[in-house]
N, C-alpha and C positions, 0 to 999 in steps of 0.2 A: 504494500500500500504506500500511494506517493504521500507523505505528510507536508509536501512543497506547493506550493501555485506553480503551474505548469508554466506560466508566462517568466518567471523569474530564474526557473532552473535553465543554469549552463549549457549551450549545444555541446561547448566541448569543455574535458576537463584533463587533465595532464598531471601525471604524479610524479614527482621525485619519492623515488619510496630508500628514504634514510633512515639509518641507525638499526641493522637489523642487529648488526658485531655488539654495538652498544648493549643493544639489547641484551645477549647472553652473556656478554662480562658482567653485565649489575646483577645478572644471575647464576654467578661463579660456574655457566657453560660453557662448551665449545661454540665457536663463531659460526658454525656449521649448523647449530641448534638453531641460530637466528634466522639464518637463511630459511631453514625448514619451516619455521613459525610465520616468516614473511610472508612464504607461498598460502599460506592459509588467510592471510589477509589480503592477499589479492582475491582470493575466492570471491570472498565477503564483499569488496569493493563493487568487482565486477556484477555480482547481484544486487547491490546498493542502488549503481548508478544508474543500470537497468530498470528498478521497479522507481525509482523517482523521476524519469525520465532523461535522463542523458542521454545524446546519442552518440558522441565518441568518447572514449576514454584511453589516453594515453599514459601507459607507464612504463617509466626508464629502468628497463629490466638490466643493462649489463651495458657499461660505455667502453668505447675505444680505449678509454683510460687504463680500465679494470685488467686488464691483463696483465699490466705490473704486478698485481697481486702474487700474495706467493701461491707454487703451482698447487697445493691441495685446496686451498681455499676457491680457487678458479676451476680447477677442477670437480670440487663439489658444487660450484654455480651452474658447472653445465649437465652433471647429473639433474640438478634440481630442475631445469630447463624441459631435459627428455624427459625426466619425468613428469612433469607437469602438463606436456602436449600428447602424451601417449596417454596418459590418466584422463584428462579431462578435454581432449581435442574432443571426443563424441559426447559428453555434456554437452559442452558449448554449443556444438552442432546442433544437439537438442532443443538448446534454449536457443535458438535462432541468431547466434549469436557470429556477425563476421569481425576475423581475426586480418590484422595488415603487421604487417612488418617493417621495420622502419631501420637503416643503418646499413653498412657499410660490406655487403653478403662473398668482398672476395676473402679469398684465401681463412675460409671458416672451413674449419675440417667435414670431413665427408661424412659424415654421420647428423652434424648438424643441422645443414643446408637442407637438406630432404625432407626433414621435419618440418622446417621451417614452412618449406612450398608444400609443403602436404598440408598444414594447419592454413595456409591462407586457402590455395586452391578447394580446398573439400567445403570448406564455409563461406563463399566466392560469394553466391546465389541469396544466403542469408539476409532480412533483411532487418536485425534488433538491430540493438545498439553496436557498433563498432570498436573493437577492443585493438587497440594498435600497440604493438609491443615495439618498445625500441630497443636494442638488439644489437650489437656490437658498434653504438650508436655514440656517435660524438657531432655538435651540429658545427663544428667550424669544419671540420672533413666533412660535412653533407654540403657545405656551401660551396668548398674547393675543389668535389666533385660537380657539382653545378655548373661553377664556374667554367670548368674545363672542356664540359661537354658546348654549354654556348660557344667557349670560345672554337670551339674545334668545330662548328657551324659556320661562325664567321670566316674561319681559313678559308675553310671549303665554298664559299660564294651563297652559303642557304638560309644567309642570316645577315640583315644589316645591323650592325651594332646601335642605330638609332632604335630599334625595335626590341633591345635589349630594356625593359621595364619593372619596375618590381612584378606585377602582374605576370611574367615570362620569368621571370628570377623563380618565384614561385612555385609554378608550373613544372619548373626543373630538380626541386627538392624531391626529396622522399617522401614528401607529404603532399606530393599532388593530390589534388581530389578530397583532401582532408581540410575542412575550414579550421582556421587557427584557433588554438586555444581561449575559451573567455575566461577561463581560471588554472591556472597555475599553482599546485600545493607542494608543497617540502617538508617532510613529518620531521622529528625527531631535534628539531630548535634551529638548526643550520640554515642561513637567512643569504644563500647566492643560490644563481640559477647552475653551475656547474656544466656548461659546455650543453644545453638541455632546450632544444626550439629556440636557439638565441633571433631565427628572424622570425618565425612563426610568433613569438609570446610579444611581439614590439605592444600591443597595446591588452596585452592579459594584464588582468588581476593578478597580484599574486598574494600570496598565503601562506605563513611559516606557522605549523603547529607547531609544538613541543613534543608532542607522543613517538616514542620511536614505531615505526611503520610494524613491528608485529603485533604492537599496540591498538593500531589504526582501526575502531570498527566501526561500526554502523552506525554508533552513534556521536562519532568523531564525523565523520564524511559530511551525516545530516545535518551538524552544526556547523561546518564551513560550506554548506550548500547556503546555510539560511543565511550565513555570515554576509556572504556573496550578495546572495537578494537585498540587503543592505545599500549596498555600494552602487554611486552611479559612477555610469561611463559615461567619460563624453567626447574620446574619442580625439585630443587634442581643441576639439569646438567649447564652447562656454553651456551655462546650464539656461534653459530657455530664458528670454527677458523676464521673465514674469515673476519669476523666484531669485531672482540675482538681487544680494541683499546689497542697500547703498551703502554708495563707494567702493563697489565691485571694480 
């Protein structure tokens, strides 16, 4: 049940889902327990923003970054991964749910990529809510991929660089077809966007809870839904005449 006004919920919403590590050190666990805990509150999310009406939802599942990490910690990300799309890719399917993928798919080992095209391709057709997973995902490499491909237009005669527009910039990300986020959340207190829809979020919302993200539930989300309904946008423009208080 939506407890929201349908006019005020978010088309899209975008998660930074931080602090899972945190999470199991303040509970004298392994950082692997976090991860595990994480994945359960995506579940929850993903049912959240479905029954209150969202219709996309982005979350920053694993960045370009993350590979630094050390190798069992990254290596238990990407169990969590297959396991998460072999578990629940026929749920999802169930709940009519289409999945996209977002980030950077060369040089991803062979086992992952197939998953990956299998979880978008099998839920193509779906038409809920949109779950866009970002995914070896760094947004200054989605831009310099971008970049390169226009530019590799203009060499070749198919493209004049005056035609080059944010509108065509856009077009060219990984998030074609995706409207930009209108909220923006970062769980777990940590107040930067971290390499995360840096052109997509130019006029989000944005939103730093405190809960570290295994924390993240239902009734976390709902409060920064309602938070949101709060807030006007105006989009760089002024608030009507009418309500502009003197000596605006």
């Amino acid at each position: 049940m939506n407890p929201l006004s349908p006019s005020t919920v978010p088309a899209h919403v975008a998660i930074i889902m931080d602090g899972n590590g945190r999470w199991a050190n303040a509970r004298g666990l392994p950082r692997a327990m976090g991860h595990r805990k994480g994945v359960e509150a995506v579940r929850e999310a993903v049912k959240t923003a479905s029954e209150c009406g969202v219709s996309y939802l982005t979350l920053f599942a694993f960045s370009s970054e993350n590979w630094s990490r050390p190798e069992s910690e990254v290596s238990d990300l990407m169990g969590l991964l297959k396991t998460f799309i072999r578990r629940d890719l026929a749920v999802l399917h169930k709940q009519n749910v289409r999945i996209r993928i977002i980030g950077d798919r060369q040089n991803l080992s062979g086992d992952i990529l197939p998953l990956l095209l299998e979880a978008e391709e099998t839920t193509r057709n779906n038409t809920g809510i949109t779950l866009v997973i970002a995914f070896n995902y760094g947004s200054r490499d989605e831009m310099a991929r971008a970049m390169r491909l226009l530019a590799a237009e203009v060499a070749a005669g198919r493209l004049d660089p005056s035609a080059i527009t944010p509108e065509r910039i856009g077009a060219s990300l990984d998030t074609a077809g995706i409207p930009d986020p209108d909220l923006v959340i970062r769980t777990s207190g940590e107040e930067r966007l971290s390499n995360f829809l840096l052109w997509q979020a130019a006029y989000a919302e944005l939103m730093f809870v405190p809960e570290f993200w295994p924390d993240f539930s239902r009734e976390t989300f709902i409060a920064a839904l309602s938070r949101y309904a709060m807030r006007e946008r105006r989009f760089g423009g002024l608030q009507p005449a009418a309500t502009l208080a003197v000596g605006s």
